[in-house]
N, C-alpha and C positions, 0 to 999 in steps of 0.2 A: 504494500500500500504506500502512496507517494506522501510525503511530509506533507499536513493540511489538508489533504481531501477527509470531507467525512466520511468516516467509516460506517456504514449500514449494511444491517444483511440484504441478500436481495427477498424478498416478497417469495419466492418461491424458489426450490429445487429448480432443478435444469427440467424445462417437459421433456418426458419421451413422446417420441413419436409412436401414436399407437393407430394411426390408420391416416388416407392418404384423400380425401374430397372435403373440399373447403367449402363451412355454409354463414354467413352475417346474420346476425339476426338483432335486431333493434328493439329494446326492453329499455322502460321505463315507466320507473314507480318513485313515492314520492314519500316521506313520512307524512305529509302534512294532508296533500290529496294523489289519489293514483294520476294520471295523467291522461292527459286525453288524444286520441289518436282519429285525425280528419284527413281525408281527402281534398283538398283544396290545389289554388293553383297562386303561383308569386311570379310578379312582374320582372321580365326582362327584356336585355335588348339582346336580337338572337339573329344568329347567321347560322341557319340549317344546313347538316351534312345530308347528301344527297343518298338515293341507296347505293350499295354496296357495286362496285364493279364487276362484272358482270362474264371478262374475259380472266380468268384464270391467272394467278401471278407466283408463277414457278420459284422456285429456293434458288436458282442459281441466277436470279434476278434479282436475288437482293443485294444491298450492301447495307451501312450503316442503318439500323432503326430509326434512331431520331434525326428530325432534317433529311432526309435524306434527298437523292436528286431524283432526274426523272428520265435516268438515262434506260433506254431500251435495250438490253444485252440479248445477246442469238448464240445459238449452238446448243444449249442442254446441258445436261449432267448434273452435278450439283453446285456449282459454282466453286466459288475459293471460300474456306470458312477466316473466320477472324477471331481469333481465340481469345482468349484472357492471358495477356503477359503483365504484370505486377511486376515493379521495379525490386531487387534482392534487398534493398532495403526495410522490404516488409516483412513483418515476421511467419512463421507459417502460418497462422489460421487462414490469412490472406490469398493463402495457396489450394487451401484445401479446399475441392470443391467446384475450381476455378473453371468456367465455360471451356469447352472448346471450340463452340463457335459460337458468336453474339448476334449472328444476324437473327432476323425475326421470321418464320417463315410464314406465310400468308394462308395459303390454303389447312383444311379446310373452309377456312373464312374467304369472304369476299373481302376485296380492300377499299376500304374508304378513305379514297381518292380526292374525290369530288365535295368541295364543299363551297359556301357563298360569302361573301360579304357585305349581308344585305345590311344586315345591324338595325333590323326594324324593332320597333314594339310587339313584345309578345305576352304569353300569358302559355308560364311553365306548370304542368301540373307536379305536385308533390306528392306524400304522406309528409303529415304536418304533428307531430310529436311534440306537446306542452305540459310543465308541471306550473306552482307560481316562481319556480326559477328561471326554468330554461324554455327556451323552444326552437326547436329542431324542423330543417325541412329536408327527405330527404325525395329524393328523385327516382323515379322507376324508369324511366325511360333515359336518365343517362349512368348506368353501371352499378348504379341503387346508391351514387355517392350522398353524403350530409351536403346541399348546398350553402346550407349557413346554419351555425347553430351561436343564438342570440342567448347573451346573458342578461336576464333583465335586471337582479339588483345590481351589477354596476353599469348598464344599458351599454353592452359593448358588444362588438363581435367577436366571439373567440377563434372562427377559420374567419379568412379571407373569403367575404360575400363578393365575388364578380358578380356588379351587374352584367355584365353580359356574356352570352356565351359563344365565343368569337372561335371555332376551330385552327389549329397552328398542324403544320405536319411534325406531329413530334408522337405521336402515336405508333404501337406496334402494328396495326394495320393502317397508321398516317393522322386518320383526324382525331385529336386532343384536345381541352378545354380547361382553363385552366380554374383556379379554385374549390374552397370546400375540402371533404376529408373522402379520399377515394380506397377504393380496394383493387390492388393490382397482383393477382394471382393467373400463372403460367407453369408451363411446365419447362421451367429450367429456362426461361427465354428472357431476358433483358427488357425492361423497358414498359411502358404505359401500357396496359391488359390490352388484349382483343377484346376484354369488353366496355372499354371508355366511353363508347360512343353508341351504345347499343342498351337495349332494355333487361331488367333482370325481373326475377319472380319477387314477390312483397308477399308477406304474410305476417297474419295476425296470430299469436302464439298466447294463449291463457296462462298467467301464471298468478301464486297468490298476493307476488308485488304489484300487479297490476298485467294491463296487455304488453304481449311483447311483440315487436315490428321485426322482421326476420327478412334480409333479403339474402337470395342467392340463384346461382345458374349453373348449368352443366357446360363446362369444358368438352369442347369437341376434338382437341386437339391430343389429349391424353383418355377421353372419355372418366375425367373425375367428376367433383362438384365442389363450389365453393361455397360458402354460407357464414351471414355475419347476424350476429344477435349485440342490440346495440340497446341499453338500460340507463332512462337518466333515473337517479334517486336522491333528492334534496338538491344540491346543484354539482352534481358532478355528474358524468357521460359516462356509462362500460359499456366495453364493448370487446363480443366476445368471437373472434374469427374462427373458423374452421373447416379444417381441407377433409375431404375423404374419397378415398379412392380402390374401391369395389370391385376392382381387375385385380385378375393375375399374375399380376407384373410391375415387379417393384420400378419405383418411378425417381425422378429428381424435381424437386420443386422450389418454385421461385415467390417471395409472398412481400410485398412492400404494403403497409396502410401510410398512405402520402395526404400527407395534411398542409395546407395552405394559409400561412398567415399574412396580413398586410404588415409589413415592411417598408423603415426607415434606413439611412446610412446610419442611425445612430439606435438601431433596433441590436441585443443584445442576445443570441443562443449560449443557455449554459445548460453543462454537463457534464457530470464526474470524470469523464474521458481522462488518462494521459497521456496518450499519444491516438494519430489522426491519421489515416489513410486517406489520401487528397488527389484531387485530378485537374488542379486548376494548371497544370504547367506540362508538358508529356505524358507517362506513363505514370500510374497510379505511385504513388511514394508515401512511405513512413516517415511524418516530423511531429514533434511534439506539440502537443494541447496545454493553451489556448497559443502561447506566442510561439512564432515559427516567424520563417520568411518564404515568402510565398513565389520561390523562384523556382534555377533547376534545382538548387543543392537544399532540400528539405532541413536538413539538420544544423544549413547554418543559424547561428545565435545571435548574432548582431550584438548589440550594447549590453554591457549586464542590465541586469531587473531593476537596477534600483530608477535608471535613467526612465524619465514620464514618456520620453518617444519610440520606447518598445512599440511592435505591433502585435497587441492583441487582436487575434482572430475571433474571437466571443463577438466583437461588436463588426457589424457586416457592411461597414462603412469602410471596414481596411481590407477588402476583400474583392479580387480582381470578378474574377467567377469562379463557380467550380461546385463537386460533390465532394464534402465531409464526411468520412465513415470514422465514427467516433470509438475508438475502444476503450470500452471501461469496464477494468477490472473486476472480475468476478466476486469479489467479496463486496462490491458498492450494487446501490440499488441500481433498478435501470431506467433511465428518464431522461426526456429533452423537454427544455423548458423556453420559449419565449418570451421576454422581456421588451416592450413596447418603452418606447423615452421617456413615459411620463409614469412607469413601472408597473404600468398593466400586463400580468404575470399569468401565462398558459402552459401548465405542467402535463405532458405527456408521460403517464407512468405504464411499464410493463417490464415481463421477464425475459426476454430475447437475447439472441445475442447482436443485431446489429440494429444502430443508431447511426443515424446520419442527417446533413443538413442539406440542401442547395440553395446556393443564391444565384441570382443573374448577374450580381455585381453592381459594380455603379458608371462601367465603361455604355460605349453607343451603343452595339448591339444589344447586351442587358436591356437596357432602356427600352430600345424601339420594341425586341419579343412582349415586354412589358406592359407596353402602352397597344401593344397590336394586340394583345390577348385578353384586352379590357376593355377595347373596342374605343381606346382615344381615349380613357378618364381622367378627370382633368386633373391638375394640383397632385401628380404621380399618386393616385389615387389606386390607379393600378400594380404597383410594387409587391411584390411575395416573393415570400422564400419558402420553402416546402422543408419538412421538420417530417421525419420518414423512421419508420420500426419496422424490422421482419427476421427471419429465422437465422438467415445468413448474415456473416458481416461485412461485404458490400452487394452491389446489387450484380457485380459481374459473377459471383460464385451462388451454387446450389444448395440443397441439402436433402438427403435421404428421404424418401418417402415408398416403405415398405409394403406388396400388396397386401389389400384387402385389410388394409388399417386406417386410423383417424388421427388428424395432430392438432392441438385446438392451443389456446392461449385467452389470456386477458388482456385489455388495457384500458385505460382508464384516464379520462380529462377532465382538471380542476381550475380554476383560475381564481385571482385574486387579486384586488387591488390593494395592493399593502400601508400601511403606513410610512409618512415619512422617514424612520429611521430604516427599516427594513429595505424601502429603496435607493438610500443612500448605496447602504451594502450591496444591492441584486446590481448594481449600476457602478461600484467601485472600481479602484483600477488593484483592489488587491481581490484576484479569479475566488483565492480560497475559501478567501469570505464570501465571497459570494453564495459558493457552494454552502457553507453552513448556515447563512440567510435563507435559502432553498430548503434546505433539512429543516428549520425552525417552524418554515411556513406548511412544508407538507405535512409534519409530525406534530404540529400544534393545535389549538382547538380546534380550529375550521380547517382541519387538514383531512387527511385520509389515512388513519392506523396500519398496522402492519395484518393486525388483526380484520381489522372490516376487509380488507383486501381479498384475506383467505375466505374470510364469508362470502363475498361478493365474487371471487374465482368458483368456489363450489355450489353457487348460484348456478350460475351461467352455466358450467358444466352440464346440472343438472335440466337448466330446459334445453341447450343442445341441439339432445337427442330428443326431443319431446316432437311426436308427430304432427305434419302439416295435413288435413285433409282438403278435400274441395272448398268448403265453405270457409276456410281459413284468405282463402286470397283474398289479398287487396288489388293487386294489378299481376297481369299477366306479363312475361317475360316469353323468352324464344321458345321455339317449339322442340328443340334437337333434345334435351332431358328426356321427353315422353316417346322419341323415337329410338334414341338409344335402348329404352327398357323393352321396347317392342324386338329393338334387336337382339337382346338379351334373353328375350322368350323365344325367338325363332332358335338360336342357341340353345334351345332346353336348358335354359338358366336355372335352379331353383327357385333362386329369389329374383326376378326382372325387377322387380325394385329398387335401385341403387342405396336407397335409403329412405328412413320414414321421415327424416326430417324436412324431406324436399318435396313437394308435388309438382309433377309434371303431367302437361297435357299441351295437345294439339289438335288444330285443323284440319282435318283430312282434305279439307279444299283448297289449303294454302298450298300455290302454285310453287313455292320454293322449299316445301317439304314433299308435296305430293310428289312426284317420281318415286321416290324411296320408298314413302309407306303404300305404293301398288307393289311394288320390291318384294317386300315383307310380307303382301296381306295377299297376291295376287300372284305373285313368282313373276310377273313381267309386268314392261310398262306398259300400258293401254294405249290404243289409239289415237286417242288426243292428246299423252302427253309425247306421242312419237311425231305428232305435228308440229311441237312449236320446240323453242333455242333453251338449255336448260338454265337454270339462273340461281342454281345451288350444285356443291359439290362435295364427293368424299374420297379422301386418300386414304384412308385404316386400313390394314391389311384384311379385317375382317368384313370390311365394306366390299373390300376386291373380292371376295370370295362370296358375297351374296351374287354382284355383278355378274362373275363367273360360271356360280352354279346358274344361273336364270338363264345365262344363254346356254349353256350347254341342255339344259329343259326345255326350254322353250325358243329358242334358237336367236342369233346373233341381229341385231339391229345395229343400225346407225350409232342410238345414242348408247347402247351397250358396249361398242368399239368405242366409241367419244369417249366416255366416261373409264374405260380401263386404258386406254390412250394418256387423258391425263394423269391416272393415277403409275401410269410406267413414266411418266416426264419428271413428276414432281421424285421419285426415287431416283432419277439421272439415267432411267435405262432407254437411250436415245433411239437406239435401233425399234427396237420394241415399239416403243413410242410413236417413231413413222411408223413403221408398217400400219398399226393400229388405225389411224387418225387416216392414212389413206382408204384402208378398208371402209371409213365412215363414211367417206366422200363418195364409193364405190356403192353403199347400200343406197346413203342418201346425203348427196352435196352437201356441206353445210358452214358456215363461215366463220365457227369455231375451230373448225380441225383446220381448215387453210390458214388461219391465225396461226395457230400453234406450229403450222407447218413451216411459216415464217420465221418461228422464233427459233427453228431446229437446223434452221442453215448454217454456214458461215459467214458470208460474206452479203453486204447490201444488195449486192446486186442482184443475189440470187433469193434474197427474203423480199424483195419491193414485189416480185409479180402476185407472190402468193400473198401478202396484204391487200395489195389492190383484188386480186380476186374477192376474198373476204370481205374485203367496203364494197365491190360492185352489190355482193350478193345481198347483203346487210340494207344498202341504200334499197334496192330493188325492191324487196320481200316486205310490203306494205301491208302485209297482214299477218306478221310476227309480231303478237302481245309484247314483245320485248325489243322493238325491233328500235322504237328513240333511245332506249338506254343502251341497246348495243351499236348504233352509230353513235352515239355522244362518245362511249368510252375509245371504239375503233376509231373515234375522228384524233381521241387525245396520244394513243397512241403513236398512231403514224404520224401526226406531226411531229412527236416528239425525237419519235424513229430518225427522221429527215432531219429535222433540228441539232441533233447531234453530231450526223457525221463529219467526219473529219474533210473529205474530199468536196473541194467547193463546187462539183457537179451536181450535187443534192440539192445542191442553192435553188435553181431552177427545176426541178421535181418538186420540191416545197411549195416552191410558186405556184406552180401550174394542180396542186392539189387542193392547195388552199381557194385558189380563184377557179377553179374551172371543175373541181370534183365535189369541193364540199360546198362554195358558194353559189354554183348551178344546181345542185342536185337537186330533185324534187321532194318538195316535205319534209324538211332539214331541219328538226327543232332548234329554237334558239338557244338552248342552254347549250348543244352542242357546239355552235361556233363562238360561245362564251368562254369556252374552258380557261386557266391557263395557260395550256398548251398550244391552244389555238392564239390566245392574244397576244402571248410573246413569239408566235410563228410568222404572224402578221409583222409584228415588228421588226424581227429577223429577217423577213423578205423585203420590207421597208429600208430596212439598211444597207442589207448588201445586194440586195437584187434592181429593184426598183430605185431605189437612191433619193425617196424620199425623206429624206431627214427629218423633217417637220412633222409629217405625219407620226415616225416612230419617236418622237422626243411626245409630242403631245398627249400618244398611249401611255407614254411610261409613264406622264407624270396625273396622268387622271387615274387609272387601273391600280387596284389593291392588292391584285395577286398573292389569295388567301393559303392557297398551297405548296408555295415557294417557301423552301426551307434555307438551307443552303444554298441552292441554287439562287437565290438575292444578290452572292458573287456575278451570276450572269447578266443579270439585272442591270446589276450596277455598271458592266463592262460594255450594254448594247450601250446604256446613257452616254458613257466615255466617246463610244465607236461613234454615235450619232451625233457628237457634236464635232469634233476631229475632223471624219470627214466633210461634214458641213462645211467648216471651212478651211477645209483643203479644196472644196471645190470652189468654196467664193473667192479663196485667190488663185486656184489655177496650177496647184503643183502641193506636193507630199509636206506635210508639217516635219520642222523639227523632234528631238527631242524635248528643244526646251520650251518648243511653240505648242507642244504638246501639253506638257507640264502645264502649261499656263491657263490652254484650254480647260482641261481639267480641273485649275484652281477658281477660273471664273466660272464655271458651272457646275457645282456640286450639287449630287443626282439628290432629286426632292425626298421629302420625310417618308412618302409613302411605300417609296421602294425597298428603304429600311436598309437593315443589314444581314448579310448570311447568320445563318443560324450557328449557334454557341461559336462563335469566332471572339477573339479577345481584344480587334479593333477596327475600327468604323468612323472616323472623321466626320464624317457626314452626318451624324447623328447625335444630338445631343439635345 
């Protein structure tokens, strides 16, 4: 134990992990009255994500998760993975566990690609959770997060209320939102859930502290479940997560609860931590908690302690960017606390072992992501930092999750606004004190005991497991939980039930489940669904063998080759794969398998025919139910295709698809030539093809380009191109260097363009 930290036990032994599907469930009772639980809806301003994309987005397509670009890759296989390398500076735990690849893979899910920047007036519905302390709202339709949970006697907000909900591509399937307290559970995958932007199941749980709010959803990607059971009692939040997972096959699991608060430069995280695993500079590095120097060399020390211009890292004003992974000592409790300037105190208590903080920093991009994912609030209104717990101790390593078992935990949110001496201390420049002003407040009257803890952990434990039936929902979530158990009976499962804590049910008429459950209930697809474009998919092995057995029973179709076509792509078995997706085209043409045939080539030249086949057939096919969302998404594609390549012959294929394929086509919905893709295409042929300068200076600087992550590097480089050549052309010959330079200095690209995603500078933005 370090000199000055306080010594506490932790609140509980190490959990073992004893099963492997995660469920939220939302409880709340009250000493004084139980709490009340409504249906209602809260104002906001909202830029809706579009559905889900439509054309299939293979694993050797990916690269980085968050930000990432919108380059088009060809060939197959699995791609290059991107593993976990930790600088040796770290100590093992760091190691153990550690990814071998961090990309995200998409499928079974659709990618959500596509989203708006309308920033209208909306009216979000909730479940609205109220004691006379607190009130809570949480959301079913986006991942079942807390949009804001109000403290009414010091009328404050304890998360970061975003008015509005502005998607960013920082998501494992793209669109993200920021604010509020989210659940981010995957199997073994990095990064904001597949389910951020998607709906979860709500339920109402009887217990004898009152009703308990339960959200959770079935994982399609490992076939587990998640679930959170979330309990205010007098003014404090528990909340009780839990994975479980009901296969035969031990698994790896990934679990962040990411909490959102608003944020000052002179906003303060403390934490028993002594030393910090940090990524604001290269490769993750070991330097000590709270002062460090935040360069390459982690462990230099700078000035002794006694000098006042040490940099303390606690206060988030000295803080370029970056993720915190806090480690602290096994024998100290485990908690992150937020400290607001004026010493309004948000204590995040549980027994985990990883703790971590992010900020954006107080550099340009910081800012602009900031101010772009709050929809423009004024007076940095929009500012947060995310204050993060979960199993593992950073988010690039895993942890064990053994079949046919359950792992569950507590945690628990108190706040306080203390007194002036107390804030003195939470706000000192001496860390230690600090910490023992934190222990005074949590361990004191209006604190939370070590004792009520354990009462409150073997609460929660106990409703759990406590059964969901029908009449228990509040709101319905996806329909893939009630299909899986249906698979699970075709399987002569014993128990098709994954669990009683979850209920699931579906649509038989839902066109993006129906294929499958005729699968299951019919042994082949029906008719009608052999008529139209599929607009859901599976890669399980065990999926491949329903697929399989049906045709070998009832013999081979189109979308039966389609559908094991893509599931041989997404495993990297390229050969396979063609043959497959050609036999589709042989049963029955169709401008999925030409798509994918595209993306199985090498070379442009030889992917451009078989894309354009697929838009012809796409543009054509006026009575495909799906047929605007598969030209929207084929339209983003291929320009983006063309938009990239290297060879300035594309230049003029871009042109000529833009103007004469997608802006003559007939019955071209608008949102398709609205995309991103499309709008920076247009200005890409503006620049270099057509040479209208003006024209591409005036898109860039009116268009908000809500999907642009990183890619805002490019953004920034057409604004460069287009004024340069400008005027190279007004005087008649190639600019200097320094006439460049200059250019460059007298037009720095507008606010709206912003800056590439997590980059650590941006001129232009401030």
């Amino acid at each position: 134990m370090q000199p000055g930290f306080s010594a506490m036990r932790p609140y509980l032994g190490k959990v073992l992990v004893v099963a492997a599907a995660l469920t939220v469930t939302l409880v709340m009772a009250a000493q004084g009255s139980k709490p009340t639980i409504t249906k209602t809806a809260i104002n906001i301003i909202d830029s809706p994500v579009l559905p889900g994309n439509i054309l299939p987005q293979f694993m050797f397509m990916q690269g980085a998760v968050e930000g990432a670009t919108g380059n088009v890759a060809l060939g197959g296989g699995r791609g290059t993975p991107r593993p976990f390398n930790p600088d040796d500076s770290n100590g093992p735990d760091i190691f153990e566990g550690g990814m071998e690849d961090m990309r995200s893979p998409q499928l079974p899910y659709l990618t959500q690609d596509q989203w708006t920047c309308d920033r209208k007036p909306a009216q979000l519905p909730v479940v609205q959770v109220e004691n006379e302390f607190l009130k809570m709202n949480v959301v079913p339709s986006i991942n079942g997060k807390i949009w804001n949970l109000f403290d009414k006697k010091n009328n404050r907000e304890m998360f970061f209320n975003n008015p509005a909900h502005q998607p960013a591509n920082i998501g494992a399937l793209k669109a993200w939102a920021s604010g509020g307290c989210e659940w981010n559970w995957s199997p073994g995958i990095i990064g904001h859930s597949a389910f951020s932007e998607s709906p979860v199941w709500v339920a109402r749980v009887q217990s004898d502290r009152g009703d308990v709010v339960r959200v959770y959803e079935f994982d399609r990607y490992n076939m587990t479940v998640w679930q959170v059971d979330m309990l205010i009692e007098d003014d404090v939040l528990w909340v009780h997560p839990r994975i479980i997972n009901p296969t035969p096959v031990d698994l790896r699991g990934y679990w962040w609860t990411c909490v959102a608060h608003h944020v000052t430069p002179a906003s303060r995280v403390i934490s028993p931590a002594t030393h910090v695993a940090e990524t604001s500079s290269g490769p993750i590095r070991d330097a000590p908690w709270p002062f460090m120097a935040e360069t390459l060399n982690t462990s230099f020390s700078g000035l002794p302690p006694d000098y006042i211009w040490r940099q303390d890292h606690s206060y988030l004003g000295n803080i370029i960017w970056g993720d915190f992974f806090l480690r602290i000592p096994d024998e100290l409790d485990k908690y992150i606390m937020h400290v607001e300037e004026d010493g309004y105190s948000v204590y995040h208590g549980h027994t985990l072992n990883g703790t971590k903080f992010f900020t954006w920093g107080q550099s340009g991009p910081g800012r602009f992501m900031q101010d772009f994912l709050s929809a423009n609030a004024p007076d940095r209104a929009g500012d947060y930092a995310e204050l993060q717990v979960g199993p593992a101790p950073t988010q690039m390593q895993t942890w064990p999750l053994p079949k046919n078992s359950k792992f569950e935990w507590t945690e628990f949110f108190k706040a306080w606004m203390p007194d002036a001496k107390t804030i003195s201390r939470l706000r000192g420049r001496d860390y230690d004190d600090a910490l023992r002003a934190t222990d005074s407040l949590i361990n004191g009257p209006n604190g939370v005991s070590k004792q009520k803890f354990v009462e409150m952990d073997t609460f929660m434990k106990s409703i759990a497991s406590k059964e969901v039936k029908p009449g228990d929902i509040i709101s319905q979530g996806m329909p893939w939980g009630a299909l899986n158990e249906m698979l699970r009976a075709w399987y002569n499962e014993p128990t098709p039930r994954m669990t009683p804590s979850a209920y699931f049910s579906l649509n038989a008429g839902d066109w993006e489940v129906r294929p499958w459950f005729e699968l299951l209930q019919g042994g082949t697809f029906s008719a009608e669904t052999l008529k139209r474009l599929p607009i859901s998919f599976q890669v399980h092995d065990l999926w491949r063998k329903v697929i399989t057995d049906s045709a070998n029973k009832y013999g081979m179709t189109w979308l039966h080759a389609l559908h094991l076509g893509i599931i041989a792509m997404e495993n990297g078995f390229v050969a396979e794969a063609r043959a497959l997706f050609e036999q589709s085209n042989k049963l029955k043409a169709n401008p999925v398998a030409y798509r994918n045939l595209a993306l199985l080539t090498k070379t442009a030249d030889d992917a451009y025919p078989y894309f354009m086949k697929a838009w012809n057939m796409a543009v054509n096919n006026q009575e495909e139910p799906s047929r605007d969302r598969l030209v929207m998404n084929l339209a983003a594609e291929i320009a983006m295709f063309l938009q990239t390549q290297s060879d300035p012959k594309w230049r003029a294929v871009l042109a000529d698809f833009i103007i004469n394929r997608l802006d003559k086509a007939p019955n071209i919905p608008d949102r398709a030539k609205r995309t991103d893709q499309i709008i920076t295409s247009r200005i890409y042929v503006a620049i270099y093809v057509t040479r209208d300068f003006d024209y591409a200076i005036s898109m860039l600087k009116s268009e908000c380009f809500p999907t642009y992550g990183k890619g805002r590097k490019d953004l920034i480089n057409f604004w460069n191109d287009a004024h340069i050549l400008k005027e190279a052309q007004r005087i008649g010959r190639p600019l200097t260097r320094l006439e460049q330079r200059n250019v460059r200095v007298n037009n720095f690209p507008p606010r709206n363009i912003g800056c590439p995603y997590a980059d650590t500078y941006c001129p232009n933005y401030w």
